[in-house]
N, C-alpha and C positions, 0 to 999 in steps of 0.2 A: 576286351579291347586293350591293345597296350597303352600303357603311354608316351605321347610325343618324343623325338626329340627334341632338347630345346640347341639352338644355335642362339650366339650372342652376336649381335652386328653392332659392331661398334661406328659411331659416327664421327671420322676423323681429324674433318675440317669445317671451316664456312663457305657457304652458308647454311645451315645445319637442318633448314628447312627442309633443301632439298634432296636431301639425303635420308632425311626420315620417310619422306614421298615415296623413296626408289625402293627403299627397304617395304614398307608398307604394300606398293604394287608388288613387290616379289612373294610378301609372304599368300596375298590375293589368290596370285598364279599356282601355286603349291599346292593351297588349298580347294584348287580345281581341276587338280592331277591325283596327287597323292593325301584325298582329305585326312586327318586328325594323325599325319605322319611327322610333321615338322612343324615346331612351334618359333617364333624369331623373335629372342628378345630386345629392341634396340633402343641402345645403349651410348649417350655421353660419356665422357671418360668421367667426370665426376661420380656421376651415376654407377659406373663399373667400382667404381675405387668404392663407393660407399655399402656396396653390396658384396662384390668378390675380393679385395682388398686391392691395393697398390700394385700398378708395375713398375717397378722400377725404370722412375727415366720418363715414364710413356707422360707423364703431364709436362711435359717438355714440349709437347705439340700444342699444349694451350700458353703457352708463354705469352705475358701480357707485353713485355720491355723490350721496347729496342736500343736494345745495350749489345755488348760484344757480348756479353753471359749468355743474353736470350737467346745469340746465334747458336751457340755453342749447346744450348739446353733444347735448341729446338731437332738438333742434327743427331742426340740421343735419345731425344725423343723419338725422330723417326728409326733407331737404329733399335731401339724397345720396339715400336707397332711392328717391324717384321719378326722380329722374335717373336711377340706372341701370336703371329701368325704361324711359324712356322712349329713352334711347341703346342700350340691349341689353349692359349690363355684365352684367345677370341677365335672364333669360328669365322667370322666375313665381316668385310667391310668394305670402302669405296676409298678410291684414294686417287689425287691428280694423276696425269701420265706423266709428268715430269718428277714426279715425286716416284713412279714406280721406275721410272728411268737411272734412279739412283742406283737400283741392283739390277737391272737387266737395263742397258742402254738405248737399245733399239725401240723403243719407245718415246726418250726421245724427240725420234725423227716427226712423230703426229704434231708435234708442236710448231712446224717449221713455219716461216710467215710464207701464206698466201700457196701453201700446200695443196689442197683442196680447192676445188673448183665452186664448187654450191654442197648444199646438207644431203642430195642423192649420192653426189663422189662419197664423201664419208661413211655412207651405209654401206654401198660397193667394198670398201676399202676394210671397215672396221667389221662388216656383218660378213665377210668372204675367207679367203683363203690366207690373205696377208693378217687380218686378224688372228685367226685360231694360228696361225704360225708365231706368231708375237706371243699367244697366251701360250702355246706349248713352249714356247724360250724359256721363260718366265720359270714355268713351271720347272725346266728342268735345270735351271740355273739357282732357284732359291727354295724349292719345295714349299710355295705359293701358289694356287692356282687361278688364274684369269677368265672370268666366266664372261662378259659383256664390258661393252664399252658407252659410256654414258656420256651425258652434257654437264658439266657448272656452269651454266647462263650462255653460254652458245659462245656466239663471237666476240672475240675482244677487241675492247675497243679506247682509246683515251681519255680520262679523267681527266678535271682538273675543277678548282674555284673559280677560276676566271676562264676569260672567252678563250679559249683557240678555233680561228679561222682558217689556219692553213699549217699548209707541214713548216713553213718559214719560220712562225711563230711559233712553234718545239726550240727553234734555236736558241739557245742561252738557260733554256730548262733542265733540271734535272728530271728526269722519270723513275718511279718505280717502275721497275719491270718483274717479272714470274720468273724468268730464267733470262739467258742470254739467245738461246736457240728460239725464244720465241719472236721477239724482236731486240735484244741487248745488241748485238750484234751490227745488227742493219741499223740500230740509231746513233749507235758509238759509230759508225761509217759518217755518216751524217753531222757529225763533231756536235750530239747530243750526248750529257752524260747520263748515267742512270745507276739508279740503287737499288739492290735486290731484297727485299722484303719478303717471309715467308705469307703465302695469300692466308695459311689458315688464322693472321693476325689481322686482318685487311679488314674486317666485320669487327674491332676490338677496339682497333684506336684510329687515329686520325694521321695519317704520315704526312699530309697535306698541312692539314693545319698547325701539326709539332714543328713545322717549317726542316722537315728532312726529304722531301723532295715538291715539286711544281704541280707536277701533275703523274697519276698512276695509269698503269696496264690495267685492265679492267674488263667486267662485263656490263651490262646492263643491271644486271641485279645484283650486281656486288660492289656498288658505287651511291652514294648518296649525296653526293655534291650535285652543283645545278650545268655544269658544262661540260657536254663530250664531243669530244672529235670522234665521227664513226668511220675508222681506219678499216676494223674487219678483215684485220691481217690476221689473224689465227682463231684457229676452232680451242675455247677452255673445255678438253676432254679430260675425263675421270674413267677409270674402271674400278668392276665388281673384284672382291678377291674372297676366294674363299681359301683355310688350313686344307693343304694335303692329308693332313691326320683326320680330321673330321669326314674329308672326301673317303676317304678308305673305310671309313667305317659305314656308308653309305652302299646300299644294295644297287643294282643294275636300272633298277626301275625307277628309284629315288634318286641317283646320278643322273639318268634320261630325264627326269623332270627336273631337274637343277638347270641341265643345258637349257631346256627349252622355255623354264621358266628368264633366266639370264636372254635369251634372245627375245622375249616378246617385252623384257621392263626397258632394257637395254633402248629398243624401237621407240617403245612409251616415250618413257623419258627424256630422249629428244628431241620428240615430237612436242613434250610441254616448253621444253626450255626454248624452242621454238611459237610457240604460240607467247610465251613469258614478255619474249623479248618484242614482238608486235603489238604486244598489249603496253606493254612498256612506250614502244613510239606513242602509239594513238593516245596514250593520256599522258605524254612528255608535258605540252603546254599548259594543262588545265596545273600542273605541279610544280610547272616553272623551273622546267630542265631544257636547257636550249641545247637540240643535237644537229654538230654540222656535220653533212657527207661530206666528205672529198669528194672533190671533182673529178672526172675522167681522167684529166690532166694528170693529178697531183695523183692517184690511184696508182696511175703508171710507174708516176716517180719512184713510189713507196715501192711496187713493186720490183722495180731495177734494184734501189738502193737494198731490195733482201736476199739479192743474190751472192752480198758478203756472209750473210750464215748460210747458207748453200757450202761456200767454199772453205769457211772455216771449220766446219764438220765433215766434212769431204771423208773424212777417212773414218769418223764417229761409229758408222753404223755399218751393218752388215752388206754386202756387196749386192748394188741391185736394189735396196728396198728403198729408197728417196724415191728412183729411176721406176719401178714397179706401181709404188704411190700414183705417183705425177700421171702414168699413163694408163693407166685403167680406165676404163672407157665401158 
């Protein structure tokens, strides 16, 4: 019998839990397909550095400071993780869609507020046609390939140390936000400011508490203060990436179980980060985490006031795919 290949999956942000889960249910899948074919070894970037050596740049993605350096060290860092995706320093890993957005754009558009209808639109959307069309961009734009689309703690929602009760009181606040396209956009409408903070630092330090901003963009599992406004203006999606080099060196049979392993962790996965964040509510109080819904009312509001990133992306993405998104049905 031969032996394995081994694939390295490197783990490229927080919260690192969840990413080790996804890798772990992938290698499961594999080895109910194609047993004792494909070994997955996964990998912190420490971990990588201490065994295969240094990439240049790539610990730029663990930058502890928010300094003007750290910005600068985190944007070579990401400019290192596709390089060794697309040389084969690393074989796969998971990484935001805004982050993959950096080299193929239309990606993006998944980030938009209040995109998505419920967690079925999103499987429509990500597990369909518009998905494998996004991963084949992808692919043929940075010789990356996109295998599934995954959760980082599902919907995001607003942090903060103290209470917020209404969208009124966001006023005079600063927010972290993930991007602008996610809500930057619609709250700077709203004569809210905000500061953008890489999320793979958001598990590190405290942007709250260093008094650099009010209150943060967030998920359930990726917030440890005791107060959220549950907004649930956008879906925190990640996808899978495996090296084209790697892929090619992979037989017909072992590509067929990559896809269909990526499509059943993809589903998994989720489906966890959806159970996560239920478990999350039901034991909010015993923790002494006070989470307000908006109200119908104010729901609406948020919703009009996100029609400014709507129109300021207007021209961002490929012709059709907001419009495509939105009505799939």
């Amino acid at each position: 019998m031969t032996n394995p290949i081994t694939l390295r999956w490197l783990i490229a942000h927080q919260p690192q839990e969840l990413f080790v889960r996804t890798a772990r249910a992938f290698q499961r899948e594999l080895d109910s397909t194609i047993p004792g074919q494909i070994a997955i070894e996964i990998l912190t970037y420490p971990e990588y550095a201490e065994k295969y050596g240094e990439i240049q740049n790539l610990d730029g993605l663990n930058s502890y400071n928010h300094t003007d350096q750290s910005q600068v060290s985190i944007q070579q860092g990401l400019s290192a993780f596709w390089r060794a995706l697309k040389n084969g320093a690393i074989e796969m890993s998971q990484i935001q869609v805004n982050r993959v957005g950096d080299v193929c754009g239309d990606f993006n558009a998944l980030d938009l507020p209040f995109l998505f209808e419920d967690h079925d639109h999103v499987s429509r959307v990500v597990d369909g046609e518009i998905g494998q069309a996004l991963c084949a961009k992808l692919t043929a734009e940075t010789d990356v390939r996109g295998l599934g689309f995954t959760y980082s703690g599902g919907y995001r929602v607003i942090g903060s140390n103290t209470p917020i009760a209404s969208l009124d009181e966001l006023q005079g606040l600063k927010v972290v936000v993930e991007n602008d396209t996610s809500i930057g956009h619609t709250l700077n409408g709203m004569n809210i400011s905000t500061v953008r903070i890489p999320p793979s630092l958001w598990k590190k330090t405290d942007p709250i508490g260093q008094g650099i901003a009010d209150a943060i963009e967030t998920t359930y599992l990726r917030f440890d203060g005791k107060h959220i406004l549950k907004t649930n203006h956008s879906i925190f999606m990640t996808t899978m990436l495996v090296s084209n080099l790697f892929w090619d060196q992979l037989n017909a049979t072992q590509q067929q179980a990559f896809i269909d392993a990526a499509k059943k962790v993809a589903t998994l996965e989720r489906d966890w980060s959806i159970q996560d964040a239920e478990k999350f509510e039901q034991t909010a109080v015993e923790r002494g985490v006070e989470i307000v819904e908006l109200s119908a009312e104010q729901q609406q509001i948020l919703k009009k006031r996100s029609l400014m990133s709507y129109f300021k992306t207007k021209y961002q993405f490929s012709p059709d795919l907001v419009k495509n998104i939105r009505t799939l049905h």
